[in-house]
C-alpha positions as CSV (number, residue, x, y, z in Angstrom):
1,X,0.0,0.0,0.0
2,X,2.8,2.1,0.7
3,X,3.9,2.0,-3.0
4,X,0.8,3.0,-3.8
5,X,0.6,6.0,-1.8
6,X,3.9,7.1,-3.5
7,X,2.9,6.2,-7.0
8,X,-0.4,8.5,-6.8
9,X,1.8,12.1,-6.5
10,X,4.3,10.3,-9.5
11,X,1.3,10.5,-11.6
12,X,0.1,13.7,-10.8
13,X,3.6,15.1,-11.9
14,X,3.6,13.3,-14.7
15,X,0.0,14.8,-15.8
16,X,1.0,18.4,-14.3
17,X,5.1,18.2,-16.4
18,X,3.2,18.7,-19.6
19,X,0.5,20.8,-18.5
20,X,3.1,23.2,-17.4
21,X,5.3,22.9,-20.1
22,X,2.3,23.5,-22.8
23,X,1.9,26.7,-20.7
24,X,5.3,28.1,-20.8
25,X,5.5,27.6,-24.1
26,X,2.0,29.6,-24.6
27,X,3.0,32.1,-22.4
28,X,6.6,32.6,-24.1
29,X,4.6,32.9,-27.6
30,X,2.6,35.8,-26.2
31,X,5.0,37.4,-25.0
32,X,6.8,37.5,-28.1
33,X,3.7,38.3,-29.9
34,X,3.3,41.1,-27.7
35,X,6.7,42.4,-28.3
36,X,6.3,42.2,-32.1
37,X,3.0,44.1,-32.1
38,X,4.6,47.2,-29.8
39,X,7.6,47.0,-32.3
40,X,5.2,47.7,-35.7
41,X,3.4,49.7,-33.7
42,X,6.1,51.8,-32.9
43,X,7.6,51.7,-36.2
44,X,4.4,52.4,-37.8
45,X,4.1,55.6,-35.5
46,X,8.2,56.5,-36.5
47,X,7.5,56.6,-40.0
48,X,3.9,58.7,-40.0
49,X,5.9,61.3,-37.8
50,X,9.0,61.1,-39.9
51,X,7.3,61.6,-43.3
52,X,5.1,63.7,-42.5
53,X,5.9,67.1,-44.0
54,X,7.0,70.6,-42.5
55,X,3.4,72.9,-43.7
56,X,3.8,76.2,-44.3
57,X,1.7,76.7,-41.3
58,X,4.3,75.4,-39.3
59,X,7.2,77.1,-40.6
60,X,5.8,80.1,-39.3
61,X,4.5,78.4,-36.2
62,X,8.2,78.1,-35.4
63,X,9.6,81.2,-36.4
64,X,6.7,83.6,-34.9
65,X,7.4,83.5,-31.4
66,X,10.9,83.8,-31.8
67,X,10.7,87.0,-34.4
68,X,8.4,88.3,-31.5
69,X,11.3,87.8,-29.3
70,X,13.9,89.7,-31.7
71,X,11.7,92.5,-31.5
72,X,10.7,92.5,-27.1
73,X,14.9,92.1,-27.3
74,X,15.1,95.3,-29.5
75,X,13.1,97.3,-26.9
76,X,14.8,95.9,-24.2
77,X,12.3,93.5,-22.6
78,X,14.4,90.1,-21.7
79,X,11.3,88.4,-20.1
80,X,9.5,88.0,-22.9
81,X,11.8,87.0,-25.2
82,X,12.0,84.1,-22.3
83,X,8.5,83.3,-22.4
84,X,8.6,83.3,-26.5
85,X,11.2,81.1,-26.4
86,X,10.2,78.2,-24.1
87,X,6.5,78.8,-26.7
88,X,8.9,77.5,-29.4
89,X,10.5,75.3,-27.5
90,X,7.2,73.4,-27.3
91,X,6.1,73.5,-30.9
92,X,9.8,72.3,-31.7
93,X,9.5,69.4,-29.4
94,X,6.5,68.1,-30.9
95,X,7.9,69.0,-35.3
96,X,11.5,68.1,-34.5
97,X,11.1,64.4,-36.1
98,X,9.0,65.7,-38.9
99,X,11.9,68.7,-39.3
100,X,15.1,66.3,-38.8
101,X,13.5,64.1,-41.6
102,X,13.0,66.7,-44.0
103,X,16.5,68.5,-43.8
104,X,18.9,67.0,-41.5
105,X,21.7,69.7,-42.2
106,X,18.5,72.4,-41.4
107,X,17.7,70.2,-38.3
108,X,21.4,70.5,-36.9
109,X,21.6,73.8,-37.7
110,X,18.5,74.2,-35.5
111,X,20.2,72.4,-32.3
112,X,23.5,74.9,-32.4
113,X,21.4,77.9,-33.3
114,X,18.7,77.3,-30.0
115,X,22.2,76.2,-27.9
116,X,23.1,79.7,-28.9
117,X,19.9,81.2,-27.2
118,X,19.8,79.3,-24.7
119,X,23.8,80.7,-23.7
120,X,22.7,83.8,-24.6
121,X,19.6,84.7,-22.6
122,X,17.9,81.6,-21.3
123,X,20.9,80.1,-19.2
124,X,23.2,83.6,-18.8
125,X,22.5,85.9,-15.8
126,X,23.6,88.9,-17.0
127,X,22.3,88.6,-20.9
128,X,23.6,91.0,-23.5
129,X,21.3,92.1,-25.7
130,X,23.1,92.2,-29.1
131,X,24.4,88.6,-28.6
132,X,20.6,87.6,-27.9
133,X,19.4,89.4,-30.7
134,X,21.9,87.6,-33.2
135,X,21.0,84.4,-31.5
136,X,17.5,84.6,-32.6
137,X,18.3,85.6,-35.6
138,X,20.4,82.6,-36.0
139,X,17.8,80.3,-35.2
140,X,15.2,81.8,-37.2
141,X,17.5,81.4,-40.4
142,X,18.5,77.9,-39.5
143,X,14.3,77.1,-39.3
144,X,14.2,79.0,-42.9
145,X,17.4,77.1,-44.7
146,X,14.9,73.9,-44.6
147,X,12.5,75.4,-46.7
C-alpha cells in the first residue's frame, strides 16, 4: 500500500510536467507576440511622424514667437523673449522628427542655433542684448534654410 501512496503524487507530476510545459511555451509565444506588435506599432508611429511634412503653417508656427522675441529684445524686454522662447521650445518638441526628416543639415543647424539662445539669454545671468538678438536671428535662419 505504501507504493501505492507514492505512485499517486508520480502520476500527478507526470499529468502536471506537460501541463506546465504547454503553458510556458503559450506564455513565451505571447510574450513575443506582444513584443512584435509594440515593435510595428512603434515603427508604424516613427515613420507617420518622420514623413510627414513641414506645412507652411508650421514654418511660421516656429519662427513667430521667436521674431516676437527679436523685437521685445530690441526694446529691451528680456522676459519675454524668455516666455517666447520656451513657446517654441514646445512646438519644436512636438515637429523636430518631422523637421530632422525633411533636412537634417537644417535640423542640426537648429540644435547649435537654439544652444546659442539658450547661452545667450535663457541660461546667462547677465544677458547681452546684441548677442541675444543675433542668436534669434540665428535660429530663425536655421528654421528658414529647410524650406
Amino acid at each position: 500500500m505504501a507504493s501505492n501512496k507514492s505512485a499517486s503524487p508520480n502520476k500527478f507530476l507526470l499529468l502536471l510536467i506537460p501541463v506546465l510545459a504547454l503553458s510556458t511555451i503559450w506564455g513565451i509565444k505571447t510574450l513575443a507576440g506582444s513584443t512584435k506588435t509594440s515593435e510595428a506599432t512603434a515603427a508604424i508611429a516613427s515613420s507617420q511622424s518622420a514623413t510627414a511634412k513641414l506645412s507652411p503653417e508650421m514654418m511660421t508656427e516656429l519662427q513667430k514667437p521667436l521674431t516676437e522675441a527679436v523685437e521685445e529684445l530690441e526694446g529691451g524686454d528680456f522676459a519675454k523673449p524668455k516666455r517666447e522662447y520656451a513657446e517654441w521650445k514646445e512646438t519644436w518638441k512636438a515637429q523636430e522628427a518631422a523637421f530632422k526628416q525633411q533636412s537634417p543639415a537644417a535640423y542640426d543647424k537648429v540644435e547649435q542655433a537654439y544652444r546659442e539662445v539658450e547661452a545667450s539669454l535663457i541660461n546667462s545671468p547677465n544677458p547681452d542684448k546684441e548677442k541675444s538678438i543675433d542668436a534669434f536671428k540665428s535660429l530663425i535662419a536655421a528654421i528658414q534654410s529647410a524650406q
